[in-house]
C-alpha positions as CSV (number, residue, x, y, z in Angstrom):
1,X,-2.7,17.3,-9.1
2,X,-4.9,15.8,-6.5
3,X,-4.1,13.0,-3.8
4,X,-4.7,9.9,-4.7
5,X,-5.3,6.4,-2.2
6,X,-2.6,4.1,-3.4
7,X,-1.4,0.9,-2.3
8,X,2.5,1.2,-1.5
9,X,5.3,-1.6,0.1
10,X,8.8,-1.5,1.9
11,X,11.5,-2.8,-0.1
12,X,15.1,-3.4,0.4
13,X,17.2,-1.7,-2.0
14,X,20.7,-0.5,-1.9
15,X,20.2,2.3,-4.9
16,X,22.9,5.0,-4.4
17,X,22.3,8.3,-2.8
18,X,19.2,6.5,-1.1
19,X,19.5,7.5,3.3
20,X,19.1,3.7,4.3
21,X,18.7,0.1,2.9
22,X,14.6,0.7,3.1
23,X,12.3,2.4,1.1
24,X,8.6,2.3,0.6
25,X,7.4,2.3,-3.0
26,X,3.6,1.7,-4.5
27,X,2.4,-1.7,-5.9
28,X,2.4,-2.4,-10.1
29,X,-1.0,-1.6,-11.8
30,X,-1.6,1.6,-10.2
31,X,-0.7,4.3,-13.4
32,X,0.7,6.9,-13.0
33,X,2.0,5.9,-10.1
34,X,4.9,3.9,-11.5
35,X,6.0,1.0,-9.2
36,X,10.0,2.2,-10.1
37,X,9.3,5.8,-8.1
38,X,10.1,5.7,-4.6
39,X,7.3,7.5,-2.2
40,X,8.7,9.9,0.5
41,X,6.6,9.7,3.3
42,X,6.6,8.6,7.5
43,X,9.5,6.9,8.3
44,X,7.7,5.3,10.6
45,X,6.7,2.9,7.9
46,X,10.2,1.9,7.3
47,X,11.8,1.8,10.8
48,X,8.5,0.3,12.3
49,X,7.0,-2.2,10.4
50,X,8.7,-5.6,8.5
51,X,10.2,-5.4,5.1
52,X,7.5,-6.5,2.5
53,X,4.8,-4.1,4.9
54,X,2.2,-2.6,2.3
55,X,0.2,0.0,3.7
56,X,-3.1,2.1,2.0
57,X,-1.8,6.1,2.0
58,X,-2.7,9.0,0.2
59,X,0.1,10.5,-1.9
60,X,0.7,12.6,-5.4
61,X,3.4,12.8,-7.7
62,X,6.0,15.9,-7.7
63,X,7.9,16.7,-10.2
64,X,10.8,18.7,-9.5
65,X,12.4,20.9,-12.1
66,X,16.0,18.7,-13.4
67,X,14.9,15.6,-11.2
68,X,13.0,12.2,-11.2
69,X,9.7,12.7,-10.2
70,X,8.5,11.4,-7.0
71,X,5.6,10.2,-4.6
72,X,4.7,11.9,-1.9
73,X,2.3,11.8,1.0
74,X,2.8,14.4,4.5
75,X,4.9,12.4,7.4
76,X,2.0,13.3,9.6
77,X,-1.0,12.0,7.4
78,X,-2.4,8.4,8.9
79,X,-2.3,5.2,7.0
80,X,-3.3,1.7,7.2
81,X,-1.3,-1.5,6.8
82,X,-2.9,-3.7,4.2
83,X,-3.3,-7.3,5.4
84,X,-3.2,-10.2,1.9
């Protein structure tokens, strides 16, 4: 699969077996990407930046064999924060 720009957001969660009370996960409206996946990526974007931070990256889905699929985009790739 190819990489897609998609609009993603930090969110509070407390989901078990999650590493912190942060997460980054894409914006409704945006098929396949599926605004219940969570997006592995920087975590610059959820130490640095406010909860409720979207941002403009370029991700794809993985699917692991026996798992729920993912997003994901490199830790190193830039992105932009997306001002309403």
């Amino acid at each position: 699969m190819e990489y897609d720009y998609i609009i993603v957001q930090s969110v509070l969660t407390n989901e078990r077996g999650k590493h912190g009370p942060i997460h980054i996960r894409p914006l409704p409206g945006q098929d396949p990407y599926d605004e219940n996946m969570y997006v592995q990526c920087s975590k610059t974007m959820s130490n640095n930046y406010p909860v409720g931070t979207k941002f403009r990256i370029k991700a794809k889905i993985v699917y692991p064999e026996n798992k729920r699929p993912f997003i994901s985009t490199h830790y190193t790739w830039a992105f932009d924060i997306v001002e309403d």
